[in-house]
C-alpha positions as CSV (number, residue, x, y, z in Angstrom):
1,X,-37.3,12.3,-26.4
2,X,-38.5,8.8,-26.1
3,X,-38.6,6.5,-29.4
4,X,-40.4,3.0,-29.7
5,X,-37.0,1.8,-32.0
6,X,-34.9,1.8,-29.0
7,X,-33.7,-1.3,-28.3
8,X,-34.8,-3.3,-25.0
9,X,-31.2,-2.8,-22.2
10,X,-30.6,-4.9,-19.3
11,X,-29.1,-3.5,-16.1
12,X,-27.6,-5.7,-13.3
13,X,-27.7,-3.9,-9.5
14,X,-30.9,-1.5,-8.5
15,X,-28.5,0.4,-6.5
16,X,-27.7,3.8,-6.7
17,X,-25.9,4.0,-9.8
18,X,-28.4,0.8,-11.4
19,X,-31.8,2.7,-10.5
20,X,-30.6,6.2,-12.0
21,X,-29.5,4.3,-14.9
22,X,-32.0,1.7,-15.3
23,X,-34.9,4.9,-15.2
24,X,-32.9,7.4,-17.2
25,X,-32.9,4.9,-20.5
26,X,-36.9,3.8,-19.7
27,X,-37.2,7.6,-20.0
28,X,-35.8,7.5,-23.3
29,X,-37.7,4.9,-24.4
30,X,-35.7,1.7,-23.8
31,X,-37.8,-1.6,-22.1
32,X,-35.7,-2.0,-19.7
33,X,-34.8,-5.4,-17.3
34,X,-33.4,-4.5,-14.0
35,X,-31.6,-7.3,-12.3
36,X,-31.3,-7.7,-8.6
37,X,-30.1,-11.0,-6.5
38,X,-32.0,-8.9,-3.9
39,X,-35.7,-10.5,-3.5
40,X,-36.8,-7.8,-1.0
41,X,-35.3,-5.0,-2.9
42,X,-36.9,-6.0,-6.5
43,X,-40.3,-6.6,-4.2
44,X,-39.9,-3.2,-3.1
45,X,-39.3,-1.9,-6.8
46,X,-42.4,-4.3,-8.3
47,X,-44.6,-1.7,-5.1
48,X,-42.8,1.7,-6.2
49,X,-41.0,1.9,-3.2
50,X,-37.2,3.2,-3.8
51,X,-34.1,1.7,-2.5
52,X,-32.7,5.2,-2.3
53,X,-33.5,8.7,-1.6
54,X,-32.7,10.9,-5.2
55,X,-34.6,14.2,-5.8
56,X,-36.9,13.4,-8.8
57,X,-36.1,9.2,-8.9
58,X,-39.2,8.0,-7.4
59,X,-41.4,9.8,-10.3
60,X,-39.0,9.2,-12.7
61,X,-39.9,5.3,-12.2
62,X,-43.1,5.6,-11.5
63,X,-43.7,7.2,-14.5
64,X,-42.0,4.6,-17.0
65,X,-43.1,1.6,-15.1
66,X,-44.9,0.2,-17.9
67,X,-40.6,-0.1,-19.7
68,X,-39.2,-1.2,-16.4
69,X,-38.9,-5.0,-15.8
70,X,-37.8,-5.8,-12.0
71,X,-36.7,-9.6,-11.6
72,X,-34.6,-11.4,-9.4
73,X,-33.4,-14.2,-12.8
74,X,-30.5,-12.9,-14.7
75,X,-32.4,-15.0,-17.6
76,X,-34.7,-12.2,-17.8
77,X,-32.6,-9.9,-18.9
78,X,-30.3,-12.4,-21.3
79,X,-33.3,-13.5,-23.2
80,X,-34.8,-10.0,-23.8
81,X,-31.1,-7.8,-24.2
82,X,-28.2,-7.8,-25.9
83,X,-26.5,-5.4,-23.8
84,X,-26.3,-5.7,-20.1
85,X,-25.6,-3.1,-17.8
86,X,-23.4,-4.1,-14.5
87,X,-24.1,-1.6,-11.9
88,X,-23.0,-4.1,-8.6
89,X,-21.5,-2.3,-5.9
90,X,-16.9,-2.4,-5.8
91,X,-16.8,-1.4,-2.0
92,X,-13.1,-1.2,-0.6
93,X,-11.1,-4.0,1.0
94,X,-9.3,-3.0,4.3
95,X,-6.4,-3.0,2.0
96,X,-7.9,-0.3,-0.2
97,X,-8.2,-2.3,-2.8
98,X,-11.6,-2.6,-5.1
99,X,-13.7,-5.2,-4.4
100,X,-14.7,-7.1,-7.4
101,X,-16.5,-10.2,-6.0
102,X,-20.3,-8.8,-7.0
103,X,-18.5,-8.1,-10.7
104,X,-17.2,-11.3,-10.8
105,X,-20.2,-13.2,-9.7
106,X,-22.4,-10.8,-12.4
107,X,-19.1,-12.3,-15.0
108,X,-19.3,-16.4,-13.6
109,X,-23.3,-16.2,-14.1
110,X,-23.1,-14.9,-17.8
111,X,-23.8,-18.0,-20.0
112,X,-21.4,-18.4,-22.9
113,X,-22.6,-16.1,-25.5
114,X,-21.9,-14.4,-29.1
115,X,-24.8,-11.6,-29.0
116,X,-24.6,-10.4,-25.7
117,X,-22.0,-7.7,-23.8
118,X,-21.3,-6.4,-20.5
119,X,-21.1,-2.9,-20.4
120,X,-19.3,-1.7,-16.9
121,X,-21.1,0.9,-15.0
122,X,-19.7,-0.1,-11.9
123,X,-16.0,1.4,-10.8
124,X,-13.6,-0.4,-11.0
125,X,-9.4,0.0,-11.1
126,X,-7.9,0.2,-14.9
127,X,-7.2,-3.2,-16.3
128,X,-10.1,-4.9,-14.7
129,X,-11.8,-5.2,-18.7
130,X,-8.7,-7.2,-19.5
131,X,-8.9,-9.8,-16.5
132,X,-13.0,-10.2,-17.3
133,X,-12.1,-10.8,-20.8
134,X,-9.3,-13.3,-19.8
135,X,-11.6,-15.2,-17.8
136,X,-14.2,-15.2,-20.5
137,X,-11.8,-17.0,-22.5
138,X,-10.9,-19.5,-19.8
139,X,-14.6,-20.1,-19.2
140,X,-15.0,-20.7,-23.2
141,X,-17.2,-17.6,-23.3
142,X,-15.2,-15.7,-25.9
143,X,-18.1,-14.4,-28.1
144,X,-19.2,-12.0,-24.9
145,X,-18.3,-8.4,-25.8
146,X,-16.7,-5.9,-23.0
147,X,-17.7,-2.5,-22.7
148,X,-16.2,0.1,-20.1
149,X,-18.9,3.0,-20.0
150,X,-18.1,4.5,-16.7
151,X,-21.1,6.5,-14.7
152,X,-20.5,10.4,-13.8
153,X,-23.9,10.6,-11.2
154,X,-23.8,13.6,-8.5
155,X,-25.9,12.7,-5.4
156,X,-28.7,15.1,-5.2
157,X,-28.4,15.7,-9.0
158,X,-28.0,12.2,-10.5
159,X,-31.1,12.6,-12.6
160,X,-30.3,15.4,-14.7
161,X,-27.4,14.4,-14.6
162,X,-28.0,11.4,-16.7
163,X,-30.4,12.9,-19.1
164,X,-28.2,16.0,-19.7
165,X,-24.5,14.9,-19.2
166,X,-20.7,16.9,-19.9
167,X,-19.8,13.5,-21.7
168,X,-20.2,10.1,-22.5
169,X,-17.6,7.5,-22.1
170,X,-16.9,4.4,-24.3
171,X,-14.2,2.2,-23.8
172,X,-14.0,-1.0,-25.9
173,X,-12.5,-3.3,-28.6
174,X,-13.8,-1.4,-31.7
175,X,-16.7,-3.8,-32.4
176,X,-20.9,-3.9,-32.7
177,X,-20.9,-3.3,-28.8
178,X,-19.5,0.0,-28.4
179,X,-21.0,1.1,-31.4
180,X,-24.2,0.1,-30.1
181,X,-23.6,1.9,-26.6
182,X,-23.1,4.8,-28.3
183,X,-26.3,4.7,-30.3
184,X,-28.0,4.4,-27.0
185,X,-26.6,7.6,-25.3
186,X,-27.4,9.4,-29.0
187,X,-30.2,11.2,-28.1
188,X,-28.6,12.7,-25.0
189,X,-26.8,15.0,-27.4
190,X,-23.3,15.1,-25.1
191,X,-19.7,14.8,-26.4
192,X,-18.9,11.4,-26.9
193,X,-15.2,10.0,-26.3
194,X,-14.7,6.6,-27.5
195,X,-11.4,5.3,-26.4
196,X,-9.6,1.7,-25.3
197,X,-10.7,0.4,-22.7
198,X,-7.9,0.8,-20.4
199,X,-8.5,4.7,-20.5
200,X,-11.8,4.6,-20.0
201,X,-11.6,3.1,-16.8
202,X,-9.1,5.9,-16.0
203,X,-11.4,8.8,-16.8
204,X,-13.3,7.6,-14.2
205,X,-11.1,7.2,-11.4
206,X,-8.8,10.2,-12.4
207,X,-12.0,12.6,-12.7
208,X,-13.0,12.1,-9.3
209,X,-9.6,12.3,-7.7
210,X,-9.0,15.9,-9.4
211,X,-12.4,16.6,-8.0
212,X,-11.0,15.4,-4.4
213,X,-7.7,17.3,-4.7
214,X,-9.7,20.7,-5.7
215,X,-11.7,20.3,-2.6
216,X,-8.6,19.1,0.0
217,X,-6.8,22.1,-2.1
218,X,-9.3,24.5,-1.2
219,X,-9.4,23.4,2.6
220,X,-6.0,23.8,2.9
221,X,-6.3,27.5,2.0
222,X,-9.0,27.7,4.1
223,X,-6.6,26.8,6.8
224,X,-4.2,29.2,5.6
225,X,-7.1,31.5,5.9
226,X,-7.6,31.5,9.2
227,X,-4.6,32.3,10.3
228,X,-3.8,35.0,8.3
229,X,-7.3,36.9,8.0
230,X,-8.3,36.4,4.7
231,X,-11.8,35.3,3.8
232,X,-11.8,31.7,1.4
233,X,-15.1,32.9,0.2
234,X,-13.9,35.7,-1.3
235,X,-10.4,33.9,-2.1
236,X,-12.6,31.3,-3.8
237,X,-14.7,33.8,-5.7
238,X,-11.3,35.1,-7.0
239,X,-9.9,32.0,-7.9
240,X,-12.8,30.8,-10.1
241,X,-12.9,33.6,-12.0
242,X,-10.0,32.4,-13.9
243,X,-11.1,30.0,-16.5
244,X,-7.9,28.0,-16.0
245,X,-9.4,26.7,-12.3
246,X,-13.4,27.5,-12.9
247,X,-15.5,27.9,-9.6
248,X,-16.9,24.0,-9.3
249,X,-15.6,22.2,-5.9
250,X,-13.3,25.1,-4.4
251,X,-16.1,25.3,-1.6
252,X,-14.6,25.4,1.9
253,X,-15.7,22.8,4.3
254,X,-15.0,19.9,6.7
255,X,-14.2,17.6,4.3
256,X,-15.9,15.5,1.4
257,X,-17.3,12.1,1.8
258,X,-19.7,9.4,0.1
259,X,-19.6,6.4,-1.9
260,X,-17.2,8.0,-4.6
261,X,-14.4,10.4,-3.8
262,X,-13.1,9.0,-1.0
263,X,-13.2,4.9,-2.3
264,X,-12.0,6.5,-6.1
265,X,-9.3,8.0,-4.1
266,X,-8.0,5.6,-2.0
267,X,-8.7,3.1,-4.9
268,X,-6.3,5.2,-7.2
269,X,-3.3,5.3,-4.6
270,X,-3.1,1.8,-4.4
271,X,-3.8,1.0,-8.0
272,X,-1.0,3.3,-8.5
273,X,1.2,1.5,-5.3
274,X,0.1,-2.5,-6.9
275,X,2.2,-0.9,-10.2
276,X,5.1,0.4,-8.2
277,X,4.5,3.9,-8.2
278,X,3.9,6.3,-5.1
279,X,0.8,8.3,-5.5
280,X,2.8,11.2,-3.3
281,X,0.0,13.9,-4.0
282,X,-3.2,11.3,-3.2
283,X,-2.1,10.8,-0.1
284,X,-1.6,14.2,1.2
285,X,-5.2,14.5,-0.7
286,X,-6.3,12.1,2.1
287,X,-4.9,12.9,4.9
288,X,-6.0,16.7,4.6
289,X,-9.6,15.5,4.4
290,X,-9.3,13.2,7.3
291,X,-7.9,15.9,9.4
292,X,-10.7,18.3,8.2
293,X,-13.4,16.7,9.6
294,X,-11.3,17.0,13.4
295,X,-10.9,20.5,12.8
296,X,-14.4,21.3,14.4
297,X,-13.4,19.7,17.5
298,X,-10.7,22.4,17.8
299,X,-12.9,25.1,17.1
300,X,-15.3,23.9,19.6
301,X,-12.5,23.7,22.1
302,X,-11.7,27.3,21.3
303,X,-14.8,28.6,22.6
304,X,-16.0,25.8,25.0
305,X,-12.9,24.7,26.9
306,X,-13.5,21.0,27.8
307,X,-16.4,19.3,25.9
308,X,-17.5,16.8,29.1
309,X,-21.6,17.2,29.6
310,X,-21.2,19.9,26.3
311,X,-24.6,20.0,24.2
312,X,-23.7,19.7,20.9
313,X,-26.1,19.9,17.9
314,X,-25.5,18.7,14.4
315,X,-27.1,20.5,11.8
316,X,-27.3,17.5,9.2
317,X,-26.1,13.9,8.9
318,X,-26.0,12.9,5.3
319,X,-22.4,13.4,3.4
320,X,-23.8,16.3,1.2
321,X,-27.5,17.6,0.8
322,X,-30.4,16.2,-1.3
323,X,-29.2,12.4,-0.6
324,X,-30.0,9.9,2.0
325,X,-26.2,8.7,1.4
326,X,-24.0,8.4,5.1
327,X,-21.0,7.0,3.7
328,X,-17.8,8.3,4.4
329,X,-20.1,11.2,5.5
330,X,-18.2,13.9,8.2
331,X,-21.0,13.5,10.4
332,X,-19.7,10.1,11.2
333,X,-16.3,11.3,12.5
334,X,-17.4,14.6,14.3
335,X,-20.4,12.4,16.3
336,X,-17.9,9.9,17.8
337,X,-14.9,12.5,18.5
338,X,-17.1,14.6,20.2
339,X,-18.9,11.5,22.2
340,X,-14.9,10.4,22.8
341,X,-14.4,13.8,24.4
342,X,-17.5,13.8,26.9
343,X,-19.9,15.8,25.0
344,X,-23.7,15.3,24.1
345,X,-24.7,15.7,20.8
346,X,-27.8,16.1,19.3
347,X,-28.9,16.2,15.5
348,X,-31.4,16.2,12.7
349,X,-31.1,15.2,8.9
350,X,-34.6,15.6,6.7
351,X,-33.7,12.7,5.0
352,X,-31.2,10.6,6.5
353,X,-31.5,9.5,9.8
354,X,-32.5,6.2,9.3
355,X,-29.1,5.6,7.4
356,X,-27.3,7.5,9.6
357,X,-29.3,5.2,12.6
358,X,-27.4,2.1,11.1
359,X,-24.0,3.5,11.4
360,X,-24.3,6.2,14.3
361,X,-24.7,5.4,18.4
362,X,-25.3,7.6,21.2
363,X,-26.6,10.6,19.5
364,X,-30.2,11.7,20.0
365,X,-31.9,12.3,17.2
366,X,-34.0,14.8,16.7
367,X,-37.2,15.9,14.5
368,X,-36.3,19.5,13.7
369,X,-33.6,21.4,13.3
370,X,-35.2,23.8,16.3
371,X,-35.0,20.6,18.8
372,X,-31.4,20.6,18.2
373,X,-30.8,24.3,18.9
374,X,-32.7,24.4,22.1
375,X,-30.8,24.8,25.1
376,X,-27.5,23.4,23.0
377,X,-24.1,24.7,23.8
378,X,-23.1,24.7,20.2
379,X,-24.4,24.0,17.3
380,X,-22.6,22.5,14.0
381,X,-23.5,22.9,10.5
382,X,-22.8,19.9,8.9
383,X,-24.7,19.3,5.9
384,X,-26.0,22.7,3.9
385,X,-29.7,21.3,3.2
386,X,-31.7,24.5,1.6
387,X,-33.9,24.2,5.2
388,X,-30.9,25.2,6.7
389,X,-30.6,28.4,5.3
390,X,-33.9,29.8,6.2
391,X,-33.3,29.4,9.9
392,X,-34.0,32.1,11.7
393,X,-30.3,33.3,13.4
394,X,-31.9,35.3,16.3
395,X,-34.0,32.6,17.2
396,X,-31.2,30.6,17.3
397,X,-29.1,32.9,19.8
398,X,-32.2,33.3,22.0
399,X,-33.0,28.8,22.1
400,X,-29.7,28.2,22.9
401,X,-28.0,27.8,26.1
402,X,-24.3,28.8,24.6
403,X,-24.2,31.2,21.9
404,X,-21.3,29.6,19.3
405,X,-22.3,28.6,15.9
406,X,-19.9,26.4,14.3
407,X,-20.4,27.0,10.4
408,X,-18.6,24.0,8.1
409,X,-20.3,24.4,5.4
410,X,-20.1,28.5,5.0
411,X,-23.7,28.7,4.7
412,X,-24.7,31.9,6.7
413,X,-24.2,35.0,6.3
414,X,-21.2,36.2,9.0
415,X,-22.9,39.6,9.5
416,X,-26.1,38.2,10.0
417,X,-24.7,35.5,12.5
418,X,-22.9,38.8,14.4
419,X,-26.3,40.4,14.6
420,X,-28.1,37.5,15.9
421,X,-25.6,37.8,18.7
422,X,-23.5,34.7,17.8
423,X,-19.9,33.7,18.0
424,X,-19.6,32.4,14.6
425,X,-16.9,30.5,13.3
426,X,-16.7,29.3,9.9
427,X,-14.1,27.2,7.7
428,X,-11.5,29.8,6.1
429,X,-13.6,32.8,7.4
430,X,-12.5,35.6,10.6
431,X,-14.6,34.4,13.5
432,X,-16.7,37.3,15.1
433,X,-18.4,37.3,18.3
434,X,-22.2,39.0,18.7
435,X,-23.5,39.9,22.0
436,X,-27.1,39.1,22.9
């Protein structure tokens, strides 16, 4: 896959989105110079030691080292590149909107230039191309090109999905740059949509709010579910049978989370409500999600009466398995309403407990998912990490001091869970109670 023509790429930002990047194209056999302004960070890097935790990232480095160039000097990158890669993080404000201040200090260092581009990995709201290229021309930069060639990364699957992607998105003014990004993603062999830029900026944002309204969609059945007796699992099945729908995000839960869905969300409503429209159906999007996640405490309350001196465990932290990633993650909300209502809680993450250290107190954290069931009043399943789904049900029932399993990711097998002499209660699913 990899040729020796490919021409050298800089990327701004070793962060998530940077790193999968920056290692995907060193894979295909660009030099690549990865731009950080943080000296620890690139340190790290120079030593092989990753920023984040991504199934298959740390060899994927490791093994192109010899094309990967870590520097703190945006130089570095200017003098070897013609095509620079912003990958800098667009957090939201408290007012929901993007912010753009590490974009538009990546835009005020870029010296005044005809041979180089920005090409836009980061997310950010339609119409943000138009205001960089407005204040290249105010800073007498004209001759810098502006490329919009948004990133569609899973967490847990970013890797493959860089090196075999639905689609690849160009947005630009027609000119060397855009053709150029397109040779780069050539080998990768994906459709290519090459569009304004405007649009491309869209794609984005609209993709992952779809995404976001399938899943709140779904959960809102789920509801329905459970209080008329049907099964969302089998629903679900149904559903995605028709090619119209397909199967992808109609999986029940508490609710989504991470850096995407919920920021592209939110950022979408009020890009929408800056132009004077109201985003009616994002907004129910959100608040279904948000009250998702409190749903648990119901079900708890169901079977546990008050929650005061309660031993709760949490069966993951992270927002969704195989990523070390805590933002916007469920596990956030559940931990301090159940800590609000008196309980104790208890959990494990294989990955991520030193993220979710940062942003969670007064939980014990534990080593093993067996040291949260032991002698717990209730266990939650959180995150569906494969480890998960070998636990042993019966063991389960006979370590713990209450018997109800709170399932909210629809992991286990109901029957099984009856067996073990649960009480079992799922999201969209009939709860049963076992006997010991």
């Amino acid at each position: 896959m990899a040729s020796s023509a490919r021409e050298p790429i800089g990327v701004i930002g070793t962060g998530y989105v940077g790193l999968v990047t920056a290692a995907g194209f060193a894979e295909l056999g660009n030099e690549v110079y990865c731009i950080d302004i943080d000296e620890t960070k690139i340190e790290n890097l120079k030593n092989g030691i990753m920023p984040i935790w991504e199934p298959g990232l740390e060899d994927l480095v490791a093994k192109n080292v010899d094309r990967m160039h870590f520097s703190t000097n945006i130089e570095d990158a200017l003098d070897n590149a013609r095509l620079l890669f912003v990958a800098v993080g667009t957090p939201p404000t408290y007012s929901g909107d993007a912010d753009l201040s590490s974009v538009h200090a990546v835009i005020n260092s870029m010296p005044a230039s005809d041979r180089h581009a920005v090409v836009m990995k980061s997310t950010v709201p339609c119409g943000t191309g138009d205001n960089i290229k407005r204040l290249f021309r105010e800073q007498g930069k004209e001759g810098l090109k502006y490329v919009s060639c948004p990133e569609f990364l899973k967490e847990g699957s970013a890797i493959p999905d860089f090196l075999d992607p639905d689609r690849t998105v160009i947005g630009d003014d027609r000119d060397w740059a855009g053709e150029a990004v397109e040779e780069l993603y050539k080998p990768l062999d994906a459709p290519v949509l090459r569009t304004d830029i405007r649009s491309a900026e869209m794609v984005k944002l609209a993709s992952n709010a779809f995404l976001a309204t399938k899943i709140s969609f779904i959960n809102e059945i789920a509801n329905v579910c459970e209080e008329t007796g049907a099964d969302v699992v089998e629903v679900a099945n149904g559903m995605g049978l028709d090619q119209r729908i397909g199967d992808k995000f109609l999986q029940a839960g508490i609710g989504f989370g991470g850096s995407c869905f919920p920021k592209d969300v939110t950022a979408l409503k009020q890009l929408a409500g800056n132009s004077g429209y109201h985003f009616q159906l994002l907004n129910s999007v959100i608040e279904v999600n948000e009250l998702q996640k409190r749903r648990v405490i119901a079900k708890l309350e169901k079977h546990l009466g008050n929650l005061v001196g309660k031993e709760i465990g949490l069966l993951g932290l992270a927002f969704k398995p195989n990523t070390d990633d805590m933002r916007e993650a469920s596990s956030l909300v559940l931990s301090a309403r159940l800590q609000a209502a008196g309980a104790r809680v208890r959990a494990y993450d294989p990955v991520a407990e030193e993220e979710a250290r940062k942003l969670i107190t007064g939980v014990d954290f534990k080593a093993s998912a067996p040291e949260v069931v032991d002698g717990a009043d209730a266990v939650v399943l959180v995150t569906e990490w494969e480890e998960f789904a070998d636990l042993d049900l019966r063991e389960m029932a006979q370590k713990m001091r209450g018997s109800l399993l709170v399932d909210g990711r629809n992991l286990f097998d109901p029957e099984v869970a009856l067996q073990a002499g649960l009480v079992y209660e799922a999201i969209g699913r009939p709860s049963l109670n076992g006997s010991r």
